[in-house]
C-alpha positions as CSV (number, residue, x, y, z in Angstrom):
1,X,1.8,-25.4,-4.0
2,X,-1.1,-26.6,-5.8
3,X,-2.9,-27.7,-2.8
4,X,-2.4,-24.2,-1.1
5,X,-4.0,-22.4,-4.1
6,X,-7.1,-24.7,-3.8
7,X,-7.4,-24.3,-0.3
8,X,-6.9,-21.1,-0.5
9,X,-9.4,-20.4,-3.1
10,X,-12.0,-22.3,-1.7
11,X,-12.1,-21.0,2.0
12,X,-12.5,-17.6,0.4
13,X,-15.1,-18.6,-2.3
14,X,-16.8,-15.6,-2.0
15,X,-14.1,-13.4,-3.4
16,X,-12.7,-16.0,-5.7
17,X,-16.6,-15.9,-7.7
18,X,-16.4,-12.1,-7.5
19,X,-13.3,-11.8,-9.3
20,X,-14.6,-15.0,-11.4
21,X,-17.6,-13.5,-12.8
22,X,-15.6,-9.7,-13.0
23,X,-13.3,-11.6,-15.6
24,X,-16.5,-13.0,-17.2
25,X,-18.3,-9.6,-17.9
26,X,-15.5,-8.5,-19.7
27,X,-15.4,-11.7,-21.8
28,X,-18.7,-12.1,-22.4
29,X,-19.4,-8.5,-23.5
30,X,-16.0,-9.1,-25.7
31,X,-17.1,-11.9,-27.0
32,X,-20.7,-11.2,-28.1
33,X,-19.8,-7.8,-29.8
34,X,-16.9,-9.3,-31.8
35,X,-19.5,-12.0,-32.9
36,X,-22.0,-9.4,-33.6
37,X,-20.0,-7.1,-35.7
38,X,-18.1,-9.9,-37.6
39,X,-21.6,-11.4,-38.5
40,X,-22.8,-7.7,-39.8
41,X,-19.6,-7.3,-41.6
42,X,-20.1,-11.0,-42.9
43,X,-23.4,-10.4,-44.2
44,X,-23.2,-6.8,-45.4
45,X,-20.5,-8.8,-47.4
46,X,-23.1,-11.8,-48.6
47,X,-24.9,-9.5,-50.4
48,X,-22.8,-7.5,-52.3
49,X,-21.7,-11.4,-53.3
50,X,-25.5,-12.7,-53.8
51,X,-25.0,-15.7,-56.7
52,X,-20.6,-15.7,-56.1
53,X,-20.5,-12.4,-58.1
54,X,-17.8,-10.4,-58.4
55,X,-19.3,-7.4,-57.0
56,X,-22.8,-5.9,-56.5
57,X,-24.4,-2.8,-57.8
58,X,-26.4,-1.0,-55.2
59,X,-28.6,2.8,-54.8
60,X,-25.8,5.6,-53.6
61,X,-26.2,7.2,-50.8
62,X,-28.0,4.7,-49.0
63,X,-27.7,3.7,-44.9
64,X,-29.0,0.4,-45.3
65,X,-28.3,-1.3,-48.6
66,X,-31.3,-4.1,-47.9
67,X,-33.3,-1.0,-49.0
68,X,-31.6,-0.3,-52.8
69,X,-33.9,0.3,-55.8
70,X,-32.7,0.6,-58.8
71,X,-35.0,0.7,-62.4
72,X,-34.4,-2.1,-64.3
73,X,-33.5,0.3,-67.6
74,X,-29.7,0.4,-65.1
75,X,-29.3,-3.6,-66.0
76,X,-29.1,-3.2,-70.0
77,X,-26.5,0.0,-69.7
78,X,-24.4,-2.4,-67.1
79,X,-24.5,-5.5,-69.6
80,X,-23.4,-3.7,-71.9
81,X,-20.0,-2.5,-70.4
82,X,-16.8,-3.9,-71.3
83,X,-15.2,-6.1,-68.6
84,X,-19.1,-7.6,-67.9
85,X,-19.4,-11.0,-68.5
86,X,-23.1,-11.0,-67.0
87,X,-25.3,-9.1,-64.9
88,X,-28.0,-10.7,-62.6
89,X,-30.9,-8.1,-61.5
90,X,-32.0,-9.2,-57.6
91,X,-35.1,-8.2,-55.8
92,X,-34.9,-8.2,-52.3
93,X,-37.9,-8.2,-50.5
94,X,-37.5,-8.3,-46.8
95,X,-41.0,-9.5,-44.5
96,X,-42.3,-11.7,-47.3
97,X,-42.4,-15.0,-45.6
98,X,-45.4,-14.8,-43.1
99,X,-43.9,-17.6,-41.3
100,X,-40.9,-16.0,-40.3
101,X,-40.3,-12.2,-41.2
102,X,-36.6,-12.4,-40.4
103,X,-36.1,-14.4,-43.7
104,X,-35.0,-12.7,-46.8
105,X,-37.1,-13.6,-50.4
106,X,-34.9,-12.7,-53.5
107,X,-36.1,-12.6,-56.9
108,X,-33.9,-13.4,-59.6
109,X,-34.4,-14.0,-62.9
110,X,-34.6,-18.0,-63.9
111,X,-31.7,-17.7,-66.5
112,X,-29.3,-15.7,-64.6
113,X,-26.4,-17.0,-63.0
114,X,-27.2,-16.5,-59.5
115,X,-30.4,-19.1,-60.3
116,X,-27.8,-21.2,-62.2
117,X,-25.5,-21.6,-59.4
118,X,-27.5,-22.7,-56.9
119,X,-27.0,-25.9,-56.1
120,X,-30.3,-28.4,-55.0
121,X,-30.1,-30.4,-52.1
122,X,-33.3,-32.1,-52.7
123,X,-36.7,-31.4,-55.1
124,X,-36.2,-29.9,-58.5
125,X,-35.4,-26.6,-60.0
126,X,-38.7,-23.7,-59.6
127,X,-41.2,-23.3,-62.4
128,X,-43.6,-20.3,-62.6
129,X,-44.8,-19.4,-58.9
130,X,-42.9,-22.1,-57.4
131,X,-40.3,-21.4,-54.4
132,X,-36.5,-22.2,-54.1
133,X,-35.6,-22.3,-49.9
134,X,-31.9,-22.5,-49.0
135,X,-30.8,-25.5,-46.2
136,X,-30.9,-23.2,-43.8
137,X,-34.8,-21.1,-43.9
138,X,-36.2,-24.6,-45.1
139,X,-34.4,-26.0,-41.7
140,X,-35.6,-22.9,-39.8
141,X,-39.3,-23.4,-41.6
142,X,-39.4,-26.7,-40.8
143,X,-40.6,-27.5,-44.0
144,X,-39.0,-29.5,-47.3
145,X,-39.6,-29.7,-51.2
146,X,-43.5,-30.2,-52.2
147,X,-44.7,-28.4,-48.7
148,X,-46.2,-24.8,-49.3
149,X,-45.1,-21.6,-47.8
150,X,-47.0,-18.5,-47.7
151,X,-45.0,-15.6,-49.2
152,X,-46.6,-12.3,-49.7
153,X,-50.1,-13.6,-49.0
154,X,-50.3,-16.5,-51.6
155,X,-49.8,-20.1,-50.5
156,X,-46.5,-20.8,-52.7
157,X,-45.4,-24.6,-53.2
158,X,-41.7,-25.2,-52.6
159,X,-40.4,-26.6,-55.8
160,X,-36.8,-27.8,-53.9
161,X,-34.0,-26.7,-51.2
162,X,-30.8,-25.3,-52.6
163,X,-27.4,-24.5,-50.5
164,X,-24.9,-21.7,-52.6
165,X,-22.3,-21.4,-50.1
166,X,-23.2,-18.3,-49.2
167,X,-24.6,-17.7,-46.0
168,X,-26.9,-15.1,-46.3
169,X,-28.7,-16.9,-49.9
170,X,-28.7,-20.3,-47.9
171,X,-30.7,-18.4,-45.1
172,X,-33.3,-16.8,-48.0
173,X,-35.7,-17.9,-50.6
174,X,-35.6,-17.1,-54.2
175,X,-38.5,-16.7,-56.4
176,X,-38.1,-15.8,-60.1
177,X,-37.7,-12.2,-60.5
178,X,-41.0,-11.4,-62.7
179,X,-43.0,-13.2,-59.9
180,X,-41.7,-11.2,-57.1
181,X,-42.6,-8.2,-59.1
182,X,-45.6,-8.8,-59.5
183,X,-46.5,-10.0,-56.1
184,X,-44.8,-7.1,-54.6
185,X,-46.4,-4.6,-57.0
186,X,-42.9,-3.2,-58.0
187,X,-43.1,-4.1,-62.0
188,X,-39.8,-2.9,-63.4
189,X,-37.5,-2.5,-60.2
190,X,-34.7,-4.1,-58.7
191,X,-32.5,-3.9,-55.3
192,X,-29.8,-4.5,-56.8
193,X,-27.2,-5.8,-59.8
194,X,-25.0,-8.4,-59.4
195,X,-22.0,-8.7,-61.6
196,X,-19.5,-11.3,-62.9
197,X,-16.7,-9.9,-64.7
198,X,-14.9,-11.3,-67.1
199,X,-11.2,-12.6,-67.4
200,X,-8.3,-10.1,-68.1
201,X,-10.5,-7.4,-66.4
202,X,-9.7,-5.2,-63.0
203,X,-12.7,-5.5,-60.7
204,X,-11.4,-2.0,-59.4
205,X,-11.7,-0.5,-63.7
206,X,-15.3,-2.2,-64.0
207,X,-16.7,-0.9,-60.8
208,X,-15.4,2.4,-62.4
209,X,-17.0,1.7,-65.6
210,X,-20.4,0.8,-64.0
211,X,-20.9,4.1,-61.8
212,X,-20.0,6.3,-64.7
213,X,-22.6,4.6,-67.2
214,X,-25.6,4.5,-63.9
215,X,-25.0,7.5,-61.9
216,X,-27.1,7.5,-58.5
217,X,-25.2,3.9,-58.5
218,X,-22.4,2.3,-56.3
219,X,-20.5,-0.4,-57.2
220,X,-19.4,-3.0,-54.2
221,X,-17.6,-6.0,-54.0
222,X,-15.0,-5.9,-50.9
223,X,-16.7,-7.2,-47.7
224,X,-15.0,-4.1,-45.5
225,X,-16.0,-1.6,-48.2
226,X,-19.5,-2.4,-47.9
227,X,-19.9,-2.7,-44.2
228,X,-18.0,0.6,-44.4
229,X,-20.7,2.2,-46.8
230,X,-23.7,0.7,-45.0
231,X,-24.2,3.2,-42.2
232,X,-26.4,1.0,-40.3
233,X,-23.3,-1.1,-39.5
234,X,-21.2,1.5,-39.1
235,X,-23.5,2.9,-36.4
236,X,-23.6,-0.4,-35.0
237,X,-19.6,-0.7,-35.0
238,X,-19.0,2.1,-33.3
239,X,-21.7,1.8,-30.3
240,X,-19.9,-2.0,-29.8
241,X,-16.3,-0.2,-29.4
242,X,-17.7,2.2,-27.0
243,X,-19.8,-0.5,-24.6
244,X,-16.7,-3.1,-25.1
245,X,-14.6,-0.3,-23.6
246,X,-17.0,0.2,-21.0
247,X,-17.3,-3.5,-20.3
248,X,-13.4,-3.8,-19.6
249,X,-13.1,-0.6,-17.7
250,X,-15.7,-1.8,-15.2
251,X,-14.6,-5.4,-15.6
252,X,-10.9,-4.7,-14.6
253,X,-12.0,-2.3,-11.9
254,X,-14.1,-5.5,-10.1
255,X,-11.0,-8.1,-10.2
256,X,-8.5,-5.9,-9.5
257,X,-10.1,-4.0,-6.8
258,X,-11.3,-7.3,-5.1
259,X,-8.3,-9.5,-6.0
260,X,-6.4,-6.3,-3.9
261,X,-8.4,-6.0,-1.3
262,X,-8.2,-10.1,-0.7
263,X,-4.3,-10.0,-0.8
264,X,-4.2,-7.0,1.5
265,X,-6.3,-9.0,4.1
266,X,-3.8,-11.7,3.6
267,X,-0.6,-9.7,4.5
268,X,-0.3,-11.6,7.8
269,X,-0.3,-14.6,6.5
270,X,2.5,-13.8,3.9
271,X,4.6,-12.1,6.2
272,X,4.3,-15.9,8.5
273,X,5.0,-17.7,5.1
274,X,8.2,-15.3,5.0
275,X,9.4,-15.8,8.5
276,X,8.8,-19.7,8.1
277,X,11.3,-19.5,5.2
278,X,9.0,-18.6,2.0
279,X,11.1,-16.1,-0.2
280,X,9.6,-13.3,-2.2
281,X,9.4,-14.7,-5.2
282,X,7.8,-17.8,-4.2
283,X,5.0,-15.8,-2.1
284,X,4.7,-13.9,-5.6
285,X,4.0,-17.2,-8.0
286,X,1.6,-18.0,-4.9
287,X,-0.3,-15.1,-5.9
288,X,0.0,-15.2,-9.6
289,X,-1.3,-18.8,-9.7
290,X,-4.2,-18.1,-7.3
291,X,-5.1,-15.1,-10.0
292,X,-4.8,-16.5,-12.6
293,X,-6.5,-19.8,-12.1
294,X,-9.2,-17.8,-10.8
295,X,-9.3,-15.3,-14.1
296,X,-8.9,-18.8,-16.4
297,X,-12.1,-20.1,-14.5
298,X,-13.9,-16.7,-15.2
299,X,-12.6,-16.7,-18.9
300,X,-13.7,-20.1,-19.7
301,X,-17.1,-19.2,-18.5
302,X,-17.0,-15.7,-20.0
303,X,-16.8,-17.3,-23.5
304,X,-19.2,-20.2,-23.1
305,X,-21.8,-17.1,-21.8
306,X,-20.5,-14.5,-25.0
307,X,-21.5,-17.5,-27.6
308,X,-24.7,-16.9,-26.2
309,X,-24.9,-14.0,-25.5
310,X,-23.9,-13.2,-29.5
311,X,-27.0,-15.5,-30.2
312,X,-29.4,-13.9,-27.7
313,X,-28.5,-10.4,-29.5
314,X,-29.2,-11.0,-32.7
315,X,-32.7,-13.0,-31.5
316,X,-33.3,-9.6,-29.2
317,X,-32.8,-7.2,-32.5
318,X,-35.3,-10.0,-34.7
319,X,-31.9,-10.5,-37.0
320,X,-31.6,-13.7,-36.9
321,X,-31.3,-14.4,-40.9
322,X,-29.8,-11.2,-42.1
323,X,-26.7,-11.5,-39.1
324,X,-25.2,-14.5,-37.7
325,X,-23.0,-14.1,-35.3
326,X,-19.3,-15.0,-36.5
327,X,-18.2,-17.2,-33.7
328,X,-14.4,-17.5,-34.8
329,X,-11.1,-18.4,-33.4
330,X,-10.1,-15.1,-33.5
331,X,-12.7,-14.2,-32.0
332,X,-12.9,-16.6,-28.8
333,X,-9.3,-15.8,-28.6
334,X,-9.5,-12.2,-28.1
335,X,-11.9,-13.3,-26.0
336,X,-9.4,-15.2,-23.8
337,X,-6.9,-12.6,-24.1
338,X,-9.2,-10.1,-22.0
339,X,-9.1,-12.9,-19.8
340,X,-5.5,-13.6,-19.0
341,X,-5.6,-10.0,-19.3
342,X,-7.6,-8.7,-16.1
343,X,-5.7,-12.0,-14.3
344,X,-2.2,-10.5,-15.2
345,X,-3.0,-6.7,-14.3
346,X,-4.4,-8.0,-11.2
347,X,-1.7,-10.2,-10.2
348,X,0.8,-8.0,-10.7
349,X,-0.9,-4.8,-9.0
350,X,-1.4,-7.3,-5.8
351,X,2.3,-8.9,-6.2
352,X,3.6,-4.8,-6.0
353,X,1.2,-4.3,-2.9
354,X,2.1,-7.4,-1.2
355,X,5.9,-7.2,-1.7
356,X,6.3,-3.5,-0.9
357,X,5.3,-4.4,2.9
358,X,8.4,-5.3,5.1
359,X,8.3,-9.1,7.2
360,X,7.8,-7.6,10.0
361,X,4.9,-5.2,9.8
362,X,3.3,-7.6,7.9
363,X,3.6,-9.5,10.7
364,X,2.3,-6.7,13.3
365,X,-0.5,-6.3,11.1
C-alpha cells in the first residue's frame, strides 16, 4: 500500500502541496503565538525575579511594569519589614545603549544582592562609571571586557561580562545605581524593589506586609501573576487567542475542503478498487494514510516555519531583548497536535464521503 500512496500523492502534487501548506498555516501561526506569549509571560516573569529575588515591588496600577517609579524613601520602609531579609532598589532604563535600543541598562546598587549574584564570565567586577554586560547583550554587542559602550551619551568602558541565570539580566547591562541616576537625571528614583525574604516567612504575608507599609505599591513574584497584571501582555494574549482561532478556522477549511474535493474526484477509482476485491475498510486506511502523510509533511514544515516565524515577530515589534520566544516542547507539540489534527478531521470527513457512495454508482460516476 505504500507504493499506492506515493503514487498517488505524487500524480496529484498539486493538491497534495495545497493541503500541505493548509496544515502548515495552522502550525506555523500556532507555533509562533505559543512562542510569543510564553516568551512575554517568561519575561514579565524575569523581572519581577531581577537578582533571584523572591518577589519584586513595582508602581500599582501600571500597563507596562518596564515603566515603574517608585521614590527611593519606599526602599528604607520595605527594609525595614519583618520577613525582609534585603531589599535591592533597580533602575531600569530602557533605550540607553546607543548601539542597540532593544537592550535593557539596570542600575543597581554595588552592594546589593542582585550585583552580588551575578556571576563573571570574564573581566572583573565594575568600579565607578564602569559597565557590567550579561553573555548574551555582550554577544549581541559584539563586544567583550575592556571594549567601551556608549550608554546614555557617554563612552562607558565595560569592566566584565556576567551570566545570572536569568534570561532577561543576561540580555541587559547593569550599572551601579547612583551612576544611572545621575546619567539619567532621575536622582532619588527607582523602577523598582527587589526582595529576598527571609527563612520561616510566607512570600504571600510579606507581599502583604510590603503594600500596606508603600501604598501606590504592588508586590509580585509569581510569573502568571505578573503577566496577568501587566496589561500590555494581557492585550497581547488575547489578540494571539483570537488570530490562532482564526488561523485554524481557515487552516481546516483549506485541507478539508481540498482533501474532499480530491477524494470525491477519486470515487471511480475506489468503486474499481471495490469491484477488484478491495473492502471498505482497506479503501478507508488508503485514505487515512494518504492524509495523514500528507498533514505530517505540512506539520513538520509548519513547525520548522513557526520557529521562525516566533523569531521574525519579535525582530518585527523591535523586542528582541525584553521577549524571547519560548520555543518549548510543549510548545512544538501543540504545534504537532494541530497538525495530526486537520489530517484526522480531514480523513475522516473524506472516509464518510467516500464510503456513503454504493460500488456501483461509484462506478457509473
Amino acid at each position: 500500500m505504500s507504493a499506492l500512496v506515493t503514487a498517488n500523492l505524487a500524480r496529484r502534487w498539486g493538491r497534495t502541496a495545497l493541503t500541505g501548506l493548509g496544515v502548515a498555516l495552522g502550525v506555523t501561526t500556532i507555533v509562533a503565538l505559543l512562542a510569543l506569549t510564553g516568551g512575554l509571560s517568561r519575561s514579565a516573569g524575569d523581572l519581577a525575579k531581577l537578582g533571584r529575588a523572591d518577589f519584586g515591588v513595582f508602581q500599582a496600577g501600571l500597563a507596562d511594569l518596564s515603566a515603574s517609579s517608585l521614590p527611593a524613601s519606599v526602599l528604607a520602609r520595605v527594609e525595614r519589614l519583618p520577613g525582609v531579609a534585603a531589599a535591592s532598589p533597580v533602575q531600569i532604563l530602557p533605550d540607553a545603549i546607543a548601539a542597540d535600543r532593544s537592550i535593557l541598562l539596570f542600575g543597581a546598587a554595588q552592594q546589593s544582592f542582585l550585583s552580588r549574584r551575578l556571576v563573571l564570565v570574564s573581566g572583573r567586577r565594575a568600579q565607578g562609571e564602569q559597565l557590567l554586560l550579561g553573555e548574551a547583550a555582550a554577544a549581541r554587542l559584539y563586544v567583550s571586557a575592556k571594549s567601551e559602550v556608549d550608554v546614555l551619551g557617554r563612552r562607558l568602558p565595560v569592566a566584565g561580562v556576567f551570566r545570572s541565570g536569568i534570561s532577561l539580566e543576561d540580555s541587559g547591562a547593569v550599572l551601579p545605581l547612583n551612576v544611572t541616576q545621575r546619567l539619567s537625571a532621575r536622582p532619588g528614583e527607582i523602577s523598582m524593589i527587589a526582595v529576598s525574604i527571609a527563612p520561616g516567612f510566607r512570600e504571600s504575608d510579606v507581599q502583604a506586609a510590603v503594600e500596606r507599609a508603600a501604598p501606590g505599591t504592588l508586590a509580585l513574584g509569581d510569573p502568571r501573576e505578573v503577566a496577568r497584571v501587566d496589561t500590555n501582555s494581557r492585550l497581547i494574549n488575547k489578540a494571539a487567542i483570537i488570530i490562532a482561532a482564526l488561523a485554524l478556522a481557515l487552516g481546516a477549511v483549506v485541507v478539508i475542503n481540498t482533501v474532499a474535493m480530491a477524494m470525491i474526484e477519486r470515487r471511480t477509482e475506489f468503486g474499481v478498487l471495490a469491484a477488484v476485491g478491495w473492502t471498505r475498510p482497506r479503501i478507508a486506511r488508503l485514505i487515512v494514510t494518504e492524509t495523514v502523510v500528507t498533514s505530517a509533511g505540512g506539520a513538520g514544515l509548519g513547525l520548522a516555519a513557526g520557529v521562525l516565524a516566533s523569531e521574525l515577530l519579535v525582530r518585527a515589534l523591535t523586542a528582541t531583548t525584553f521577549v524571547t520566544p519560548a520555543i518549548t516542547a510543549w510548545v512544538l507539540g501543540r504545534g504537532a497536535l494541530v497538525g495530526f489534527a486537520f489530517g484526522v478531521l480531514a480523513a475522516a470527513f473524506c472516509v464518510w464521503q467516500v464510503m456513503r457512495v454504493p460500488v456501483l454508482k461509484a462506478l457509473q460516476r
